[in-house]
N, C-alpha and C positions, 0 to 999 in steps of 0.2 A: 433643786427640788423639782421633780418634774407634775405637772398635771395631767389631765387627762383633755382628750381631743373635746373643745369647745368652739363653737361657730365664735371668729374674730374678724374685722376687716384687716385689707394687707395693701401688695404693694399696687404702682400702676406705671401710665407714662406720666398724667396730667393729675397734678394734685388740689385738689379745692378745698380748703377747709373750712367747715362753717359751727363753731360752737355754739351750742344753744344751754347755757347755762346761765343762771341768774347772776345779774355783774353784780347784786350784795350779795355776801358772801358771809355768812353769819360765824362770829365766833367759835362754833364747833361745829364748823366745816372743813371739809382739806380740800386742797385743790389739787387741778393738771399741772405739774411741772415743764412737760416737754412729751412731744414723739417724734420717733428717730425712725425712719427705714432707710436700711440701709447708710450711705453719707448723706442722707439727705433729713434733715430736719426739717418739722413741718411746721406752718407759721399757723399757729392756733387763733390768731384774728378774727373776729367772722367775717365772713367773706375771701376772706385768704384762698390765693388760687395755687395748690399745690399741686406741681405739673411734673414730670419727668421720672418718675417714682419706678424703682426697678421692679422687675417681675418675680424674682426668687431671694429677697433678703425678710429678716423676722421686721417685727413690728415693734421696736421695744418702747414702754409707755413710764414716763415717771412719775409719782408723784409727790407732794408736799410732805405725806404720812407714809409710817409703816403702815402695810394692808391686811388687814382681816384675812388670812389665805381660805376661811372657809366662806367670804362672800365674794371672791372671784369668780368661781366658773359660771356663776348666775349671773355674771355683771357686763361679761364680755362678747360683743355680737360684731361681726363681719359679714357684711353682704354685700352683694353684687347685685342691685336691682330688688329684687325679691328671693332672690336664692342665697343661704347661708353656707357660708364660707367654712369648711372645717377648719381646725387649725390645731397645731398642737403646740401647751403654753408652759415658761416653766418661768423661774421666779431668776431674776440675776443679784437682787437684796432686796433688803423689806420692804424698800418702797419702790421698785421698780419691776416690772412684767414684761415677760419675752412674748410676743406670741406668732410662731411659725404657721404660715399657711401650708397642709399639709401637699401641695401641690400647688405648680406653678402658676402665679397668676396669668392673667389674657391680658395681652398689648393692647394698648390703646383704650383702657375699661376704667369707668370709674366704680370706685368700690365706696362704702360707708363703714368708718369704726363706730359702734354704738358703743358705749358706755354707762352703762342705766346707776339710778341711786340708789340701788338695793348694793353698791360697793362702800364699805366700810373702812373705816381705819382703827388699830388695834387701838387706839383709846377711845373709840366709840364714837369719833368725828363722823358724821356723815356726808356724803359724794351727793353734787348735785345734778351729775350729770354731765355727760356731754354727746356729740354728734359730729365728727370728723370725715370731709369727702377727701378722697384723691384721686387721682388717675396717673394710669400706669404709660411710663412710655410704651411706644409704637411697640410690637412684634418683631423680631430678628427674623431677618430669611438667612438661610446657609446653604449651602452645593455638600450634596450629599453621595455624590460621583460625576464624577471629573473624568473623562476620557480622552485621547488624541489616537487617532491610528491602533485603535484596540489597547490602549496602554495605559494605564493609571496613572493620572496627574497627581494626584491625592495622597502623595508621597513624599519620604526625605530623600531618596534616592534622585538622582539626573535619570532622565526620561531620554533617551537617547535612540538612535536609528527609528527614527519614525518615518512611516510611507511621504514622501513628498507631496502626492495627492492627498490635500488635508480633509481629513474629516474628525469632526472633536462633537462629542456627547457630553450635556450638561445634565444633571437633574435637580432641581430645588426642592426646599421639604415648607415651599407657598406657592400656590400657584402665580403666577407671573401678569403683573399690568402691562399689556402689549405696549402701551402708550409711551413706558419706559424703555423699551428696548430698541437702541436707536445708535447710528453709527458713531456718537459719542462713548456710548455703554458698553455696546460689545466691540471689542480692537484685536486686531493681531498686528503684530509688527515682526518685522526681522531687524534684528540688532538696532532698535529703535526705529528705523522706517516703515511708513503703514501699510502694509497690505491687503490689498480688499479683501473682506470677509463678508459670505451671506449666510440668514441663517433662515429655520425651521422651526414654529414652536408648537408643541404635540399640542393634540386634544385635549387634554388637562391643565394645557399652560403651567407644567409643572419642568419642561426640559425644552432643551433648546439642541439642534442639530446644527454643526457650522460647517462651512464650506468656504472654498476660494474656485474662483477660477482659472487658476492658472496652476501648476506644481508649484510648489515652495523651495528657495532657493534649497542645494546640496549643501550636506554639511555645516551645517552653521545654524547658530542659537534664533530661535524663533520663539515669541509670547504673546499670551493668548489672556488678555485683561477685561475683567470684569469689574465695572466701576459703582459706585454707589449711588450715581442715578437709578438702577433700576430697584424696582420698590415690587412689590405685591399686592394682589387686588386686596387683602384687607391692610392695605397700608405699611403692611410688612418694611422695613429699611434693610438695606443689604451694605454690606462692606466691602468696596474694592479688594477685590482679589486677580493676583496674578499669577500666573506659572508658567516656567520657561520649559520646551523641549528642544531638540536636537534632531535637524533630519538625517538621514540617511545618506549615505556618500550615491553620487552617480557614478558609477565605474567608465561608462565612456568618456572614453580618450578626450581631451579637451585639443588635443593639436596631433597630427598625421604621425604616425608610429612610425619612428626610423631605427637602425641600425644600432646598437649599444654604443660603439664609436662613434658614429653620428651624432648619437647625442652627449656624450661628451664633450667632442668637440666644441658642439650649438653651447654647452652651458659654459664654456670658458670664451667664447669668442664673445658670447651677447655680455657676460659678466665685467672682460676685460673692458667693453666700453664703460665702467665707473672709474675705470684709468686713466684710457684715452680719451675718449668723447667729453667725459663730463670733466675733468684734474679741470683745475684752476687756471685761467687762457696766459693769466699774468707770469705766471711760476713752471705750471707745470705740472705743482706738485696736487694729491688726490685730496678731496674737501674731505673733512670730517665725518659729515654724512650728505649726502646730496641736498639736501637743505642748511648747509653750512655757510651760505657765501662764500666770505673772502677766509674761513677759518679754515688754515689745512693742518694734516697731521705727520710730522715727521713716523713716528711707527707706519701708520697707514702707506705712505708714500713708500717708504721702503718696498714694505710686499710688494705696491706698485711696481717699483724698480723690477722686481723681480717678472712681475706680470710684462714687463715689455720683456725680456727675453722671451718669452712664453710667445708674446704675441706675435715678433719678428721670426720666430721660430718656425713656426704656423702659420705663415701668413698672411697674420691680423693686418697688419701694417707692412711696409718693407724697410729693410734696414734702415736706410737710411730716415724713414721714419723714428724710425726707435732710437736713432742715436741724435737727431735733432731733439728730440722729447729730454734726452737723459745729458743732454750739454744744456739744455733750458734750468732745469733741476737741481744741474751741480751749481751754476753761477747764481742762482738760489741760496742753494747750500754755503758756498762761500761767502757769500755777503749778509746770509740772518745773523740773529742773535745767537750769542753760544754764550757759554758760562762753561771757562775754562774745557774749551772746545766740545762740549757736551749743547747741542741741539734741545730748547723746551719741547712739551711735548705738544704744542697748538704754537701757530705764527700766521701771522696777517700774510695772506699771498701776493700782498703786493707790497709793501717795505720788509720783509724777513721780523717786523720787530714782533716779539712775547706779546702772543695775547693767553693772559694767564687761565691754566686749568683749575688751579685751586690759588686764593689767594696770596701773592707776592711768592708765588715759587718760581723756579729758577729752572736750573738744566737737570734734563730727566734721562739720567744712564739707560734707564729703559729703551724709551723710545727711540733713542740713538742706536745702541743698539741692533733694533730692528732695522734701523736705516743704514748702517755701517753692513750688517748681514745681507742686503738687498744690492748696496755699491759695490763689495766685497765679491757676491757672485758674476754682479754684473760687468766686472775685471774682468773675470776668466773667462768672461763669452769672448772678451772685446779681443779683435786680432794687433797683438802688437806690432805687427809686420805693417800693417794700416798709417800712414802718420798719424791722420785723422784720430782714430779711434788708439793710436801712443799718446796723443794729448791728453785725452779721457782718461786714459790709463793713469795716469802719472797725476792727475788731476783729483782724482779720486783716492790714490795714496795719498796725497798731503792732507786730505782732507782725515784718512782714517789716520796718522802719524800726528796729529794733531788734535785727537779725541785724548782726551786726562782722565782716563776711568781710573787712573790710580787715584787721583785728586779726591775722589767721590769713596774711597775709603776712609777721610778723616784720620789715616792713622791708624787703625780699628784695623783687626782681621770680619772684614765684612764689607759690603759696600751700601751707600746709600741712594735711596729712591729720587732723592733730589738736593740739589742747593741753590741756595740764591743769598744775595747782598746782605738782605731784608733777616731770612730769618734763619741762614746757616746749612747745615747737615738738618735733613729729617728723612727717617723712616730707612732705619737698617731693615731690607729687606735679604730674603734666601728664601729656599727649595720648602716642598717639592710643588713649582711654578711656574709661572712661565717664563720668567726670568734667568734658566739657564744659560740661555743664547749671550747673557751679557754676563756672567764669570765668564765663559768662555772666552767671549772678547775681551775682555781685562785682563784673562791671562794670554793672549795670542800678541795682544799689542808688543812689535816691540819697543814702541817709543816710550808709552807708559805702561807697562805689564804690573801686574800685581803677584804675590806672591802664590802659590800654590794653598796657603795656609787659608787666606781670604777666600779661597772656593769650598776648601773642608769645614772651614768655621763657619761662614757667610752661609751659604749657598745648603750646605750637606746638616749643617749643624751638628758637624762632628759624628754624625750617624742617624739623628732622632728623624731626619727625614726617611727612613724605614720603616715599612709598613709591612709586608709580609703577611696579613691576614688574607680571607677569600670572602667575595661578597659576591652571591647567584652561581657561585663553582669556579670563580677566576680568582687566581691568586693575584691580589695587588701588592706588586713589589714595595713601590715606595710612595710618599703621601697621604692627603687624609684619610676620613671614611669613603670608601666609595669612588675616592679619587679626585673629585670636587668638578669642576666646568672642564668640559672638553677643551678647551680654546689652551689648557696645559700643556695638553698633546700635540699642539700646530703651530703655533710661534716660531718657535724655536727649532722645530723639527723643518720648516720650512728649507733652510738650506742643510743643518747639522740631522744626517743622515743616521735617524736611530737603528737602520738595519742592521744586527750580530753585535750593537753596541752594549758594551760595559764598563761598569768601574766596580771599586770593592762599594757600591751602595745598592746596586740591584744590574738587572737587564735590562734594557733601555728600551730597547722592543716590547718585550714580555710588557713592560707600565705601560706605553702606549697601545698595542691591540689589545691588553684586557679592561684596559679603564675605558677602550672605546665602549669593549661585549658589556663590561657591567653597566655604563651609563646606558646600553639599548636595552640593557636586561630589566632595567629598574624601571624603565618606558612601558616595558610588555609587562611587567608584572603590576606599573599602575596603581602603586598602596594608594593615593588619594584621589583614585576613580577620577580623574581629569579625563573629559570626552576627547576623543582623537589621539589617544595613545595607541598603536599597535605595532607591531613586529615591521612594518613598513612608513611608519611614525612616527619614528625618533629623534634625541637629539638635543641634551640639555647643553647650556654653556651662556657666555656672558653674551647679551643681547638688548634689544630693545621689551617692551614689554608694554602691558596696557598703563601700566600708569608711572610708566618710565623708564628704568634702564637697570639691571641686576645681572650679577652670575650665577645667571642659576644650575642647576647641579642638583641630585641625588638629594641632597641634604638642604637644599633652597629653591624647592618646587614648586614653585609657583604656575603649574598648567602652561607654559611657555613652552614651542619648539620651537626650534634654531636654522635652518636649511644646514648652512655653514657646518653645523656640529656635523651633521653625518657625513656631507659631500667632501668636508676637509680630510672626514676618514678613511678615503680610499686605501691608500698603501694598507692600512691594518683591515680595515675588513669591507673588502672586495663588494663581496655577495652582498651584504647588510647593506652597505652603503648604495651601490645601484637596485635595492629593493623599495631603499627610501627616494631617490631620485628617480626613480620611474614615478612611483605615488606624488612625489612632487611636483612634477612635472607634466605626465600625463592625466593623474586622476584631481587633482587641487590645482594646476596651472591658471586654472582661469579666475582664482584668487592669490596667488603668491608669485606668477613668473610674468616680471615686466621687463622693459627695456634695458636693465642695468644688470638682468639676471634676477634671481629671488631677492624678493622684502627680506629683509632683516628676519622676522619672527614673526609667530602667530600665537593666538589662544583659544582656541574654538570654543571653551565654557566662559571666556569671559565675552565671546563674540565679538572678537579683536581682532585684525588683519591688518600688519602693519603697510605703512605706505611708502616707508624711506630705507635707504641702503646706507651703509657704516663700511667704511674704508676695512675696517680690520676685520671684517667679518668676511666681504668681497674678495679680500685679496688670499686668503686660505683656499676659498675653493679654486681660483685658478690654477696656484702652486702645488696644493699638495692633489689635484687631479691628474698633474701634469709628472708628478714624483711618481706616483702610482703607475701611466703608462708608457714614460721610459725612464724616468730616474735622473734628469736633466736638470733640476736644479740642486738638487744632490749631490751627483755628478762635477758640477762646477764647484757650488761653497765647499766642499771637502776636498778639491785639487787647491784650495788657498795653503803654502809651505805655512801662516800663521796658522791656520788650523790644525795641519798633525802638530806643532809644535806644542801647542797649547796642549791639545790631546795627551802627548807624553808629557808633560806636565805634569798634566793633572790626574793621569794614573787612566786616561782611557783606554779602551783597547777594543778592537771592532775586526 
């Protein structure tokens, strides 16, 4: 039941309440039950100090009796000093009264409900009155525009390419207590470090103008925080507020423009040193990531293996460097841990023993694998005419003659990811992965070979690892949506040469150049607007990340690029790939290219630049830059007589 607009009191910040009603209370009397604004109930006491009172909720009043509705709008007064409050009132049951202040109350104000004894109860009880103060909280201040480099902060959108030279517009809808505005209040930071900021505040004390003196770093997440210290001359409270933007790239060069050559070269020479310089002084072999200690990585070191041919190749070192390094390696290799000649996938670099990747597991077919693919190539470099480098030779056979990848089928047409003492066979793994490179070698071995049936069941899964759809106009032969992390494409292909390669399950070329174009494609097209994606930007795949380690992918996007993903992609796509290594190199170098070659990864919207390098991430762009401009490690792991074997085995053809 609604009434009509009647002067009521309402809400505030500061509530006082002081009833003036007679404490006898005569038998045909009713009384106050209670008043509610908002969550706030008010202490009807006299003297009661009722304080915090909002500014925009009704007034609701109870009482003891149902009410007369025709001696309400006479009975209900709201003021604010001497000025009456409109209000508009309606009934919520018979003994209870809404009354809305037709307009918001003023912060900081104390108002008065009257209540007069001309209010009734329907049996004729009469009201003795009452007199209820409060006060309202403080005034809200708010930013009523927000600018950076012409650009509206005051959005759900990422604010991005903004002028480096900062300039940022505030406006408040209070004007501004100078007194509060102080280099606690106003902040800018870059990826949490403070950067100085000055400011400006207009004639009205209603906006503020910021400044820095200096440009603001390129590229990367900058915020501009507005904290709850500052207040308003009429006492106004404000609420921290913050918002991030993005500056703008500096396109000059960060280091001297050389020769496309040139700089290839420079990014395998500086990167090989996470091989040489940094591998582990005890072993040999390459740490897990340069922050690993004594933990190194059989996968990892393999690529290694391969990166010294690359380096002795080149230059990097001279032979007999590289063959000092790879007899350190192998006496290594002979003396770790194995589980039924299958290498784990981590080992202390100084006793060979298991230090575990996942709880009580064992030997990892995988990881070996990659190590067996890396000593395998690094055969066919070795001259066997050499004594020297016949001992190696012959050294490194017994070692691959002595790998049981049969063992790691259980029996099963499949093979498994690991075994140990402790908990068995776990985790039948297959296609479309990275994990090709090791059917391969299980069926190449001839000591323990596996059946050819193990790679169609295992591996192929009889056919379902066919894909055959098109995603951004490239047709993906085989695997997930989209193709899943780049690092698919590079493993494996590292020495086993997908050039003109097939089998009945797709083209092997055709998977790798178009899951490289679709993973760059899916970067340029950007569906979750992540800052720093563009056509020279690319580059999903398994990595480090801001809040740890993921493979991410098309379909596990997490704002992450990879260096690795696109630099590994040379052989598939040339142009893309040196459009991303220029950009990385020359235009972000002075974020992402250190001593070991590029960080791991970066995230420009989470304001993340990583600091550490990962063996398997390092050792792809040596090799497959090196595949790309002449085809040398290629070249060698496909002159192994186990590889065409294998090959015709398993139905390849190239």
């Amino acid at each position: 039941m609604k009434g009509t607009f009647i002067p009521l009191m309402f809400l505030g910040l500061m509530l006082v309440v002081s009833c003036k009603k007679d404490t006898t209370v005569p038998s045909q009397t009713f009384q106050l039950s209670s008043v509610k604004i908002g969550s706030v109930t008010l202490d009807l006491a006299a003297g009661a100090a009722n304080t915090g009172i909002p500014l925009d909720q009704a007034i609701v009043v109870t009482f003891s009796d149902a009410l007369d509705v025709n001696t309400v709008p006479q009975s209900f007064l709201l003021l604010k000093g001497n000025d009456t409050i409109p209000v508009n009132y309606s009934y919520v049951n018979s003994t209870t009264v809404s009354a809305k202040p037709l307009n918001v109350l003023t912060g900081l104000s104390t108002y008065e409900m009257v209540i007069s004894n001309k209010l009734k109860s329907t049996s004729g009880a009469a009201f003795n009155g009452a007199s209820i103060l409060f006060t309202t909280v403080p005034p809200t201040m708010k930013v009523d525009s927000f600018s950076v480099g012409g650009k509206n902060l005051l959005t759900s959108s990422r604010v991005t390419d903004v002028d480096r030279n900062f300039s940022c517009y505030i406006h408040f809808d209070h004007a501004l207590d100078e007194s509060t505005l102080t280099s606690s209040s106003i902040l800018l930071s870059h990826i949490g470090y403070p950067v100085t900021v000055n400011w400006v505040v207009s004639n009205d004390k209603q906006s503020l103008t910021l400044t820095s003196p200096q440009p603001l770093v390129h590229f990367d997440k900058h915020t501009v925080t507005l904290t709850n210290q500052i207040q308003g001359t009429d006492g106004a409270t404000f609420t921290t507020l913050s918002k991030d933007f993005y500056t703008a790239i500096d396109p000059t060069p960060k280091f001297p423009v050389i020769s496309d050559d040139e700089l290839l070269t420079l990014v395998q020479q500086q990167t090989f040193r996470y091989f040489y310089d940094y591998a582990y002084p005890a072993c040999g072999m390459a740490r897990e990531r340069n922050t690993s200690g004594n933990v190194v990585t059989t996968g990892g070191s393999g690529f290694g293996i391969m990166a010294l041919i690359v380096g002795m190749e080149r230059g990097f070192i001279t032979r007999q460097q590289g063959l000092d390094r790879l007899g350190l390696i192998i006496s290594f290799l002979e003396n770790a841990d194995r589980f039924h000649g299958v290498w784990p996938h981590w080992m202390d670099g100084n006793t060979g023993g298991i230090i575990h990747f996942n709880p009580n597991d064992g030997g990892d077919p995988v990881e070996t694998s990659y190590m067996m693919m890396g000593l395998l190539t690094m055969r066919q470099y070795l001259n066997p005419g050499d004594p020297d480098e016949s001992i190696l030779i012959n050294r490194i056979n017994t070692l691959w003659q002595s790998v049981e990848l049969d063992w790691y089928t259980n029996g099963q047409n499949t093979l498994y990811w690991n075994w140990s003492e402790v908990l068995g066979f776990q985790f039948p793994f297959g296609g479309y992965n990275e994990t090709l490179i090791t059917y391969l070698l299980a069926a190449a071995s001839s000591t323990h070979s596996v059946d050819a049936a193990v790679y169609h069941n295992g591996w192929a899964h009889n056919g379902y690892i066919v894909n055959g759809n098109s995603y951004y106009g490239f047709v993906l032969p085989m695997g997930e949506p989209y193709g899943g992390p780049l690092f698919f494409e590079q493993y494996t292909y590292l020495g086993f040469n997908p050039t003109n390669l097939k089998d009945q399950y797709g083209n092997y070329w055709e998977q790798c150049a178009n899951h490289t174009l679709i993973n760059r494609a899916y970067c340029v097209d950007n569906p979750k607007n992540w800052v720093g994606y563009s056509e020279q930007c690319w580059g999903l795949t398994a990595s480090d990340n801001q809040s740890g380690y993921s493979a991410h992918s098309p379909t596990n996007d997490l704002g992450v690029i990879t260096p690795t993903a696109a630099l590994s992609s040379f052989p598939y796509t040339p142009v893309e790939s040196m459009e991303a290594l220029k950009f990385f190199y020359y235009t972000i170098g002075d974020k992402i290219w250190g001593d070991q070659g590029f960080v791991d990864a970066f995230n420009v919207t989470a304001g993340w630049w990583d600091k550490e390098y990962i063996a398997i991430d390092q050792g792809p762009i040596i090799g497959m830059i090196e595949n790309y401009r002449t085809g040398l490690l290629w070249n060698l792991f496909m002159s192994c007589p186990e590889v065409t074997d294998a090959m015709n085995k398993l139905g390849f053809s190239n």
